[in-house]
Structures are given as structure tokens and as C-alpha cells.
VOBA-1610 file (N, C-alpha, C; in pm, whole numbers, padded with zeros to 5 digits, always signed):
BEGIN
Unk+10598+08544+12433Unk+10459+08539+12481Unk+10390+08673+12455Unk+10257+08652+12418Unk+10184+08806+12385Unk+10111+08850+12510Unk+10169+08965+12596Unk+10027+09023+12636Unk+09932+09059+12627Unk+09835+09049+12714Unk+09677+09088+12652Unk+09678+09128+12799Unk+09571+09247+12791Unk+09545+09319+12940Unk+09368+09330+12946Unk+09303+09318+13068Unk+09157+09300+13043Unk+09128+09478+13012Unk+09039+09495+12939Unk+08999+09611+12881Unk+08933+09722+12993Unk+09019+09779+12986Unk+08980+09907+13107Unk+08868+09960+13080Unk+08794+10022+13230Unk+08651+10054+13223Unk+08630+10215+13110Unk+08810+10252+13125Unk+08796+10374+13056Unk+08787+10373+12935Unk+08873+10277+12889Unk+08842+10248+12720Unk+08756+10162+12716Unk+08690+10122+12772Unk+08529+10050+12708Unk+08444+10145+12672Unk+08469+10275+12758Unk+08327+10402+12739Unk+08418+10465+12614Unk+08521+10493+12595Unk+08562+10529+12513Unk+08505+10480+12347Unk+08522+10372+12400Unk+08474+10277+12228Unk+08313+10330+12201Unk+08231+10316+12295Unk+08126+10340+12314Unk+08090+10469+12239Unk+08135+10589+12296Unk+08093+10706+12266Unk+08199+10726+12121Unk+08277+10626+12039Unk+08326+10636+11940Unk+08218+10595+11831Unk+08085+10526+11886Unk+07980+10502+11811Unk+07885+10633+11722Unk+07926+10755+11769Unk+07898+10918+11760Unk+07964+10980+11694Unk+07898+11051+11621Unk+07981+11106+11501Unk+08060+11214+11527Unk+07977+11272+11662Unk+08035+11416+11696Unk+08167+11373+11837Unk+08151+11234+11884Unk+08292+11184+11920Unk+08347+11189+11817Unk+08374+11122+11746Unk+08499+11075+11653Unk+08561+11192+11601Unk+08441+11310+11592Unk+08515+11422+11507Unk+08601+11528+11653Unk+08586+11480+11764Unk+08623+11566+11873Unk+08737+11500+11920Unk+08775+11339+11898Unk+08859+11231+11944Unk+08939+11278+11821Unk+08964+11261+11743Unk+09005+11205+11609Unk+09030+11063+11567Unk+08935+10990+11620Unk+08933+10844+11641Unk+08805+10766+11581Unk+08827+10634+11546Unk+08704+10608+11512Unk+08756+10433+11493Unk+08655+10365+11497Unk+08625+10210+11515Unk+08659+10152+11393Unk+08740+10022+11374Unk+08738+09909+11249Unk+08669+09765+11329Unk+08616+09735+11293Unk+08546+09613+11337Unk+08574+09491+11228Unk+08587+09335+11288Unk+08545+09235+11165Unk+08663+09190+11174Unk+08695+09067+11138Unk+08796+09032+11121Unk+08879+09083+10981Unk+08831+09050+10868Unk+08904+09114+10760Unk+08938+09288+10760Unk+08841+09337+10818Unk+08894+09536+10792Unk+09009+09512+10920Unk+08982+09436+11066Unk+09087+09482+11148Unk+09258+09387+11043Unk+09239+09301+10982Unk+09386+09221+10928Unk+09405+09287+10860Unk+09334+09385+10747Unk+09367+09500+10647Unk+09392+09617+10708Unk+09396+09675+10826Unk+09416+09808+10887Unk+09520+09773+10940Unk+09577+09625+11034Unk+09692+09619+11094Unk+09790+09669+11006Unk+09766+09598+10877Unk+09913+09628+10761Unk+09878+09729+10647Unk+09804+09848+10702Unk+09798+09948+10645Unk+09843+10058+10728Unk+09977+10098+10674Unk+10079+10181+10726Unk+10041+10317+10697Unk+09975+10372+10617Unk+09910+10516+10666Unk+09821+10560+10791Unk+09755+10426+10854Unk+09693+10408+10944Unk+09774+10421+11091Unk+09717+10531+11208Unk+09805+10497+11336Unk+09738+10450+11371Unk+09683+10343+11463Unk+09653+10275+11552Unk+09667+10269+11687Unk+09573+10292+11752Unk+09602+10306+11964Unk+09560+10173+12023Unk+09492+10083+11959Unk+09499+09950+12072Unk+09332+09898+11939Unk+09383+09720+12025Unk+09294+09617+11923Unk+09241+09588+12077Unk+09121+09565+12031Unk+09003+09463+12147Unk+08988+09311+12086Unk+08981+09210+12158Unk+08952+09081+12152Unk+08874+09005+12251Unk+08739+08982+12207Unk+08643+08898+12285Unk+08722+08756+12345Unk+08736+08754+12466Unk+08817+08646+12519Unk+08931+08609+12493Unk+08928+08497+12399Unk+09062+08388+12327Unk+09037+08340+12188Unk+08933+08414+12171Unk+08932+08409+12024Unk+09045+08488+11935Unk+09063+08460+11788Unk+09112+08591+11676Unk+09297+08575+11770Unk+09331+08479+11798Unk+09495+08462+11834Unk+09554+08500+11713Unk+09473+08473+11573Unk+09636+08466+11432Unk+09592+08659+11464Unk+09509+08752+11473Unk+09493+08850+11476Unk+09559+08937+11542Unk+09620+08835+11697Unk+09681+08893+11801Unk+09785+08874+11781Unk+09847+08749+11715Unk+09964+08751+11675Unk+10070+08874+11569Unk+09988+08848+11475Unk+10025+08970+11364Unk+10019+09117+11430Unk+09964+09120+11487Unk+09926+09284+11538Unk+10068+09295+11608Unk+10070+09171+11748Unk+10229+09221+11797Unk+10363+09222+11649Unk+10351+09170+11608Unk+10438+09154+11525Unk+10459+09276+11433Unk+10375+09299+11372Unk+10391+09464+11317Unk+10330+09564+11329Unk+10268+09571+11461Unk+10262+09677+11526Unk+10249+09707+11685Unk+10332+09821+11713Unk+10338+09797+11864Unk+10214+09895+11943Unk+10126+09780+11947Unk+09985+09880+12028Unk+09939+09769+12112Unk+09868+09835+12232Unk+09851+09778+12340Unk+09735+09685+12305Unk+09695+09520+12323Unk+09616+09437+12297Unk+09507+09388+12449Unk+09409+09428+12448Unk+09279+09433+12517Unk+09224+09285+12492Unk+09146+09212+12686Unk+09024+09109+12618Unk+08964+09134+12695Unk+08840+09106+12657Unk+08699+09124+12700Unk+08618+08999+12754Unk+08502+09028+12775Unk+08444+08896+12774Unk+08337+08921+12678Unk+08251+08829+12661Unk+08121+08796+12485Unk+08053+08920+12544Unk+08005+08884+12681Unk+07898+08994+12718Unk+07979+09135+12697Unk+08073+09150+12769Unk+08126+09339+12756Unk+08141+09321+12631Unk+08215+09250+12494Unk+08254+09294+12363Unk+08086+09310+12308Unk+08019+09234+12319Unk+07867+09287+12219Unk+07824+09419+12290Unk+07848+09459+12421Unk+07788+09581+12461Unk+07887+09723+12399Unk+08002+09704+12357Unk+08080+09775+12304Unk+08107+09789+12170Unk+08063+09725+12125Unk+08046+09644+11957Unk+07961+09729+11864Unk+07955+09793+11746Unk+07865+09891+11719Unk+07808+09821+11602Unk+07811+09662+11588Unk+07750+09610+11497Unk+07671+09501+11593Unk+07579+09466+11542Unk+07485+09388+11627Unk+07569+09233+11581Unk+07604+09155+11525Unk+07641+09022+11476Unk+07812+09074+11465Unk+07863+09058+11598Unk+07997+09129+11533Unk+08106+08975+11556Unk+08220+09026+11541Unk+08322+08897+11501Unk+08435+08893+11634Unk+08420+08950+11757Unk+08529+08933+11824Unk+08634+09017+11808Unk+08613+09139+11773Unk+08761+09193+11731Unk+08748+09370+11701Unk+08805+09413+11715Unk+08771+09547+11696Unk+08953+09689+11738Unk+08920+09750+11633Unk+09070+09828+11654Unk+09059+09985+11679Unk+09087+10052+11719Unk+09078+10204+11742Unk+09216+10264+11724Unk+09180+10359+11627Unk+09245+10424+11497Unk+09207+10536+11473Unk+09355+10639+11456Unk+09346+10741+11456Unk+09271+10821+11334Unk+09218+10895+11313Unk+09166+10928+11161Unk+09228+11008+11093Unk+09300+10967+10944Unk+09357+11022+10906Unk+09404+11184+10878Unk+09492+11253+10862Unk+09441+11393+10825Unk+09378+11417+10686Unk+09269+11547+10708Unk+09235+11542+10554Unk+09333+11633+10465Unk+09385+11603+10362Unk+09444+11707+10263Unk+09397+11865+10271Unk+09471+11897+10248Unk+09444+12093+10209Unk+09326+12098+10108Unk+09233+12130+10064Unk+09201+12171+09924Unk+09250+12252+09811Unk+09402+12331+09891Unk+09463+12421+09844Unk+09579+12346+09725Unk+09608+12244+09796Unk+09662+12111+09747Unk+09665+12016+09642Unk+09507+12041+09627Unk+09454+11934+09457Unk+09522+11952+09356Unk+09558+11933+09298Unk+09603+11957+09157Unk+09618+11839+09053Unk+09570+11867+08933Unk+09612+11765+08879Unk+09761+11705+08862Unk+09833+11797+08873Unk+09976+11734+08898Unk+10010+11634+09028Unk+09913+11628+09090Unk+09915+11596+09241Unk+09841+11451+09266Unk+09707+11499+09219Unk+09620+11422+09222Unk+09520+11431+09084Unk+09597+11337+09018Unk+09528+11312+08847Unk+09379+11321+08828Unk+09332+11224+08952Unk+09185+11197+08915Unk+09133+11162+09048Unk+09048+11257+09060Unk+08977+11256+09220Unk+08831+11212+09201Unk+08742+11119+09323Unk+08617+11092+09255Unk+08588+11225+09397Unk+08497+11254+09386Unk+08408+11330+09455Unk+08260+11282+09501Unk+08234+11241+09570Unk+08105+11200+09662Unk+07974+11298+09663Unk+07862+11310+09599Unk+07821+11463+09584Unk+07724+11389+09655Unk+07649+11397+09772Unk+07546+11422+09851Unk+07518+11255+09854Unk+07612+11162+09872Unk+07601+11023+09916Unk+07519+10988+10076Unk+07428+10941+10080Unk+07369+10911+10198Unk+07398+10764+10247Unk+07409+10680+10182Unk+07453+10565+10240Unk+07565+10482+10236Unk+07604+10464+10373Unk+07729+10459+10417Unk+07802+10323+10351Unk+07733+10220+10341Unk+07758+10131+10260Unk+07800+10133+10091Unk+07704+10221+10025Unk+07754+10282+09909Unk+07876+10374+09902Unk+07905+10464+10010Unk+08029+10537+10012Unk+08165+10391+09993Unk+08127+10326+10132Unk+08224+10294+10180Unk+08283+10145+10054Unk+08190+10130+09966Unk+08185+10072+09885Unk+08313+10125+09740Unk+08250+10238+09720Unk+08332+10311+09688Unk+08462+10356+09642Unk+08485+10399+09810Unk+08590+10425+09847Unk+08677+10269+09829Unk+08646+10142+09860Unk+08715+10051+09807Unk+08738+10012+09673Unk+08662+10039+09623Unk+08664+10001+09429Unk+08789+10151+09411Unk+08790+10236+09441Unk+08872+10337+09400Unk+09006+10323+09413Unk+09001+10247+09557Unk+09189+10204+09607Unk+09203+10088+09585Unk+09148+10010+09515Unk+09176+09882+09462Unk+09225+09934+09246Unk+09174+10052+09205Unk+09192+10085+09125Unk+09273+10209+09101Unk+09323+10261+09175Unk+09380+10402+09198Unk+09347+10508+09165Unk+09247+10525+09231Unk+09190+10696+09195Unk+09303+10731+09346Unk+09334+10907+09288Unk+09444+10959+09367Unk+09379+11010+09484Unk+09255+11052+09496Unk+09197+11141+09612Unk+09042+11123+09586Unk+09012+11097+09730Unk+08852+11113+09734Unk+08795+11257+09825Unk+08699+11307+09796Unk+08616+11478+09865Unk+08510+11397+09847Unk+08427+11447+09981Unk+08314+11443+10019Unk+08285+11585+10025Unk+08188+11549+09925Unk+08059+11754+09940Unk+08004+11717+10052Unk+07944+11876+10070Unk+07823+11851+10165Unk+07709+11787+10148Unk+07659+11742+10258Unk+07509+11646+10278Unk+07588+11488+10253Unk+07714+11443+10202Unk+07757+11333+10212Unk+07769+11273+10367Unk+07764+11158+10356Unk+07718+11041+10505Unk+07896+11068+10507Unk+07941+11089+10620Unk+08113+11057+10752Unk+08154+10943+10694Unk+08237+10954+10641Unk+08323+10837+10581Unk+08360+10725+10696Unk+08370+10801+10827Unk+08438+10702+10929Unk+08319+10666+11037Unk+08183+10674+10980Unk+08043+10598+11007Unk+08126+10449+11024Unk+08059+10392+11121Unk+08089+10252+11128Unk+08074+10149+11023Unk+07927+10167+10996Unk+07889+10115+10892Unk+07956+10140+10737Unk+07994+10247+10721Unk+08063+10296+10620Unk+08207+10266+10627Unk+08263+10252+10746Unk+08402+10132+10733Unk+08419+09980+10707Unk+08283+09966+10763Unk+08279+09789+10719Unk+08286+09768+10585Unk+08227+09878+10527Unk+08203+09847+10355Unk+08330+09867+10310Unk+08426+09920+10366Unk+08575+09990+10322Unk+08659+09869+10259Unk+08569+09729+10405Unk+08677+09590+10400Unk+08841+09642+10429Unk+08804+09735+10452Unk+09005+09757+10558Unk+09032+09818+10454Unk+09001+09866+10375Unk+09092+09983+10251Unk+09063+10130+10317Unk+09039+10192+10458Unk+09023+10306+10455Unk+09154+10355+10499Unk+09217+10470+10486Unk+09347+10520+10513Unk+09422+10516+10357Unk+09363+10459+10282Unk+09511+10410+10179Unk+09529+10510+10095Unk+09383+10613+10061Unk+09366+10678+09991Unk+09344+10852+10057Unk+09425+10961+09987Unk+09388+11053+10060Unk+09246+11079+10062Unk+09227+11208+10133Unk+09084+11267+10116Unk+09046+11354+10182Unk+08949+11429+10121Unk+08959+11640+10138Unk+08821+11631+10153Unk+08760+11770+10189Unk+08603+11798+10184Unk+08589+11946+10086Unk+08474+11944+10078Unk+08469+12039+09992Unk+08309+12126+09963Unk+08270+12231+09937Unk+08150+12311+09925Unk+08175+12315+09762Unk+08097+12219+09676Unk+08069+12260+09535Unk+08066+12360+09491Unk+07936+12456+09490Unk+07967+12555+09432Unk+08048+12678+09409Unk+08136+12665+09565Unk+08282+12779+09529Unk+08357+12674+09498Unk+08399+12530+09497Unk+08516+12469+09468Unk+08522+12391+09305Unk+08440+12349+09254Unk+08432+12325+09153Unk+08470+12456+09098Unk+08448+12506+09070Unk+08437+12622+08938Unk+08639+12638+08957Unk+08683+12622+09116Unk+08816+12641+09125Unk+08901+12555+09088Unk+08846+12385+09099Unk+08918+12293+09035Unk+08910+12305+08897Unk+08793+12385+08779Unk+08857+12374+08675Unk+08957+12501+08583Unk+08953+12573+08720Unk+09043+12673+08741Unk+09209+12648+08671Unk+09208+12524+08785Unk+09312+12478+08783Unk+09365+12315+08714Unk+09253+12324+08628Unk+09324+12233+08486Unk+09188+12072+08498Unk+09142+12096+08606Unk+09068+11965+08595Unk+08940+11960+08499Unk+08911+11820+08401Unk+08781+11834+08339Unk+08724+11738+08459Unk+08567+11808+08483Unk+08521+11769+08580Unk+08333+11669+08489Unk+08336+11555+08558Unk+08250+11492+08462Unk+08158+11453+08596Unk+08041+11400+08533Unk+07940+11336+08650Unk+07853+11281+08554Unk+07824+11131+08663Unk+07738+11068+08622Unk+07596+11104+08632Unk+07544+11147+08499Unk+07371+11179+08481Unk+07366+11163+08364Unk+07203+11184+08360Unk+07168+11164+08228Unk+07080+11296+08200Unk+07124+11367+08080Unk+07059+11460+08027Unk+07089+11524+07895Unk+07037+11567+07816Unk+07031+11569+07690Unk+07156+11579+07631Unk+07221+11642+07688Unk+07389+11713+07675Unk+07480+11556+07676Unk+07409+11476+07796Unk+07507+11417+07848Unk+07501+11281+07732Unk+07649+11238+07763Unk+07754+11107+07636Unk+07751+11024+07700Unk+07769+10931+07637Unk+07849+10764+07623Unk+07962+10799+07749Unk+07966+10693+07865Unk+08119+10699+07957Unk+08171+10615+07834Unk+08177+10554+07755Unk+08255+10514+07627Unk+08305+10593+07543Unk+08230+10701+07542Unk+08328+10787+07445Unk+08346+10913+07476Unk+08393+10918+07598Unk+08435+10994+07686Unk+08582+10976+07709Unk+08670+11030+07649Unk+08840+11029+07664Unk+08884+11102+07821Unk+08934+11053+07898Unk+08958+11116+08021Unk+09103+11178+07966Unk+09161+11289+08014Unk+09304+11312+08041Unk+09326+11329+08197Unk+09493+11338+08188Unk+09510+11339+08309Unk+09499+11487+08391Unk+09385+11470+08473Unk+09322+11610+08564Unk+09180+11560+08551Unk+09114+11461+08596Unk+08939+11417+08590Unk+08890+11446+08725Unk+08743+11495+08738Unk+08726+11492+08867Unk+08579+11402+08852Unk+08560+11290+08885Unk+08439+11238+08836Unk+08321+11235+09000Unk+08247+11295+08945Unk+08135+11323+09056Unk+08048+11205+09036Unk+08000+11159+09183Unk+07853+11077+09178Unk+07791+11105+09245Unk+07648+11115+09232Unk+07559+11143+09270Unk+07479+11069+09375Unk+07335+11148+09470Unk+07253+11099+09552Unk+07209+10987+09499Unk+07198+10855+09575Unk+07123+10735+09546Unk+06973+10791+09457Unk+06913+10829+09553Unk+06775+10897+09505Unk+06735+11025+09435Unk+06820+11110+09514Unk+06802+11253+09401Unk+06902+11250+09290Unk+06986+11217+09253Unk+07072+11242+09183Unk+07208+11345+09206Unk+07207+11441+09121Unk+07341+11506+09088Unk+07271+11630+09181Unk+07344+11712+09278Unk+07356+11897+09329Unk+07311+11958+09197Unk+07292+12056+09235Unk+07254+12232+09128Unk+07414+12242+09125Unk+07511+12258+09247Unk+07651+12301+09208Unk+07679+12175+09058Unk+07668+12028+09114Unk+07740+11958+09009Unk+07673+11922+08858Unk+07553+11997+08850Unk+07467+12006+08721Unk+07495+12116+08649Unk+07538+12207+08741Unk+07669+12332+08660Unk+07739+12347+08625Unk+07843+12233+08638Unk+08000+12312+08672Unk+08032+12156+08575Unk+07938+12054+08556Unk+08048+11887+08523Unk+07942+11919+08395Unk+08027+11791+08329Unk+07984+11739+08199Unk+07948+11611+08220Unk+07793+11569+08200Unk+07709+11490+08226Unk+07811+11375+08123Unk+07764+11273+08231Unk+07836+11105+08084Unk+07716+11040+08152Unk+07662+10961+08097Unk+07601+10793+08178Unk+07686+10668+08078Unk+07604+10583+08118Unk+07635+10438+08147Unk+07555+10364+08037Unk+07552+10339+07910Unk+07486+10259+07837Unk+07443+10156+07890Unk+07313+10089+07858Unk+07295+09966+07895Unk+07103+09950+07903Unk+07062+09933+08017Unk+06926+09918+08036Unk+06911+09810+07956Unk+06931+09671+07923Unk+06884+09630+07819Unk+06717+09533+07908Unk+06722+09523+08002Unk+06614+09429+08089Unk+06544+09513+08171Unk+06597+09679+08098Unk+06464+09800+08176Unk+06470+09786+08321Unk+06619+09748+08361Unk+06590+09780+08484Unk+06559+09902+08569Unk+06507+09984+08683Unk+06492+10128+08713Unk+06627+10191+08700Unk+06721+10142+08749Unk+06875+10247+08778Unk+06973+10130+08815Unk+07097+10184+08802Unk+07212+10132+08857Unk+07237+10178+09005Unk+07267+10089+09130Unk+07320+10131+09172Unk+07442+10186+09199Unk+07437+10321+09266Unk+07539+10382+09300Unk+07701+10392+09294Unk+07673+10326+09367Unk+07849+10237+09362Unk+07873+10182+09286Unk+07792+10054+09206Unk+07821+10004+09119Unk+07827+10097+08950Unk+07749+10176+08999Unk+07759+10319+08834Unk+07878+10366+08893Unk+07939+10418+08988Unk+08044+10447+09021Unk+08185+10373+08981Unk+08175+10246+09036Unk+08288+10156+08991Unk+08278+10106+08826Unk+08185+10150+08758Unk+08241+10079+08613Unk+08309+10249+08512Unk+08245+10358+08609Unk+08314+10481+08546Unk+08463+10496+08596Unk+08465+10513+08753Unk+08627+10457+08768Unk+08701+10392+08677Unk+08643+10251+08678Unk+08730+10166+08581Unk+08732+10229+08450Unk+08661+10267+08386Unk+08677+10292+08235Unk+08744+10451+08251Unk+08805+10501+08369Unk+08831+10657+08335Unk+08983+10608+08371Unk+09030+10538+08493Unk+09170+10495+08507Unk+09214+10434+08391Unk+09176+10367+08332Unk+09237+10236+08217Unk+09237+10364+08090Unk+09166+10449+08108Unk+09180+10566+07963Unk+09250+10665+07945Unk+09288+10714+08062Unk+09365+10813+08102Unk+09481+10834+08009Unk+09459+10974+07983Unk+09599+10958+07890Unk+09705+11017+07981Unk+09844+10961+08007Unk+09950+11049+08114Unk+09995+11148+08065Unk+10027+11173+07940Unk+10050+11277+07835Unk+09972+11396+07819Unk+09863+11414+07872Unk+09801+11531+07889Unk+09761+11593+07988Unk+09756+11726+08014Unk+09776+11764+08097Unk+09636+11881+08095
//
């Protein structure tokens, strides 16, 4: 038989003030919501986990699996307390609180280490990050950095977009203009998506192994650090004049074409 215990008044405020960015970074904790990110976080083993919430008697196959491979304490609520605790307005009954991973050293990167890192350069929306960050661990980029002015990876909203892939992949922070110039210090060619006179074909662009591929602001584009330090590529195409690609999606077809090119042989 599974226990379930009604959700204490202390961890209800808890969840609550996990809605805050400057909680989560003081907790080291932060919210998965939804049914699919909480079934993808249960059986993501880089992930620790402190306890699942469940609106009533709903989400049982959820409660089941959770006892089963993992031993954390299981919470129910009622409709009214779970929507008041809920940090999505249309939410699904379900919700997990999870430790946040540690971030890597920066001292650490290396291409021996970590082949090909994407870097986040001044991403504002959390949906586009968190977008991202899933096309990357569905494809294996080794490490993701967030520069500064990038949106908290562990934004609520920016985990939903994760769909339960957050944890799988490491990830560091970083100040561009002293750290770039140090990653190609240390063996990485560092590329970014723009367009400018300099900048090539992502087609005929040979990655080796050590890439650091930068993307840019939805709206402004690329930093002064990453218009310095990378070698501009874009994205052929426009054929229906559309204004731009989005983000993520210019993101995920350079991923793809930089993993599948990679040569392992070079260094």
C-alpha cells in the first residue's frame, strides 16, 4: 500500500515562495510541474528529489512509480490548496520539489571534458531557453553556460519547456568577456549564430572536437563580448522572406548540424 500524507502547512509556503527566484537560489530548490516533466524527473537519476504533491486521487500511475524508484515522501492536497500552490495557472495535479543541481567549476571546461558546450548569451525567454536546453540533451551537447542577462534556467516556466530533461545535462555560468577569450585559450573554436559580412554557411562550417556555439538575444541579437571573441555562421534559407528564425529553433538546427559533424579526431 502507498502512503500519501496531507501536505503540511509548512511545505505548502514552502512551494509557494519556491515561485521566487531569489528563494530557489537561497533553498537550492526549485518546482517540476505537469505530468510528463514530473514522470521524466522521477527517472532522472542526476536529479535529488525531496517530496511529489498530488491534487487529491488523481496521477496514482505517478504515485506509483515514484514509490517504486524513489524513496521520497508523497503529499495530497485538495483542487483548491493545489491551484493556490501551483505556479502555473491550468496546472495538471502534480508537482515535485527538487534539489538544483550543482553547477560545474568553469575551471573544469575543457574540450577534453566537454567537447561542445552551447552557451546561452543574453536569452530572455524562458521558454526558448528551456526549449533548448531539451533539443541539446536529446542530442548531446556536453555542457550548457548561461552568460549574463540570461533568464534562471530553473524559472518555472523555463522547466516546463525542459519537458523533464533538466538535470541530465551539466551546466556552468559565465561573464563573456573574461571567459571566452579563456575558453579559446584552452583549445575551443568558439562560433555564434549571426549574420555579418565575415559570417558562413552553418553548412560549411566543419566543427572539431572543442565547439562552443553561442546564441543569441531573441531581439537584440549576439553581446559585444560574443561579436568579439566567436566566428559568426548563420542559417541559409529565407526562401518565403520570413523576418527571423526563432531562437531555439536557429539553435536546434546548428546543434544538430555541429553534433552529427564533429570530427572525434581532432582536437
Amino acid at each position: 500500500m502507498i502512503n500519501t500524507e496531507e501536505l503540511p502547512l509548512s511545505k505548502a509556503k514552502q512551494i509557494i515562495r519556491l515561485h521566487t527566484k531569489k528563494y530557489r537560489q537561497q533553498s537550492r530548490l526549485f518546482l517540476i510541474e505537469g505530468v510528463r516533466g514530473v514522470n521524466q524527473a522521477i527517472q532522472q537519476k542526476n536529479l535529488s528529489l525531496k517530496y511529489l504533491v498530488t491534487q487529491e486521487d488523481t496521477n496514482r500511475e505517478i504515485i506509483e512509480v515514484a514509490s517504486l524508484i524513489r524513496e521520497i515522501n508523497i503529499y495530497k492536497t485538495t483542487t483548491d490548496e493545489f491551484n493556490r500552490i501551483s505556479a502555473t495557472e491550468t496546472n495538471q495535479g502534480v508537482l515535485l520539489v527538487a534539489e538544483i543541481p550543482d553547477i560545474i567549476s568553469f575551471d573544469n571546461i575543457t574540450p577534453k571534458k566537454y567537447p561542445f558546450i552551447l552557451i546561452a548569451d543574453g536569452i530572455r525567454d524562458p521558454g526558448n531557453l528551456g526549449t533548448m536546453y531539451r533539443t541539446a540533451a536529446w542530442l548531446g551537447v556536453d555542457a550548457i553556460i548561461s552568460a549574463e542577462k540570461t533568464v534562471e534556467l530553473f524559472n518555472p516556466k523555463c522547466i516546463r519547456s525542459t519537458a523533464g530533461a533538466i538535470g541530465s545535462i551539466p551546466f556552468s555560468e559565465c561573464l563573456l568577456e573574461s571567459h571566452l577569450p579563456e575558453l579559446r585559450k584552452r583549445g575551443y573554436e568558439i562560433v555564434a549564430l549571426g549574420l555579418n559580412e565575415e559570417a558562413i554557411s552553418l553548412y560549411d562550417f566543419n566543427p572539431k572536437r572543442g565547439t562552443a556555439l553561442i546564441t543569441g538575444n531573441e531581439a537584440h541579437g549576439l553581446s559585444d563580448a560574443a561579436k568579439q571573441f566567436a566566428k559568426s555562421i548563420y542559417i541559409p534559407g529565407n526562401t518565403y522572406k520570413v523576418e527571423s528564425l526563432n531562437a531555439s529553433v536557429a539553435a536546434s538546427l546548428a546543434i544538430s548540424h555541429i553534433k552529427n559533424n564533429m570530427n572525434p579526431k581532432t582536437n
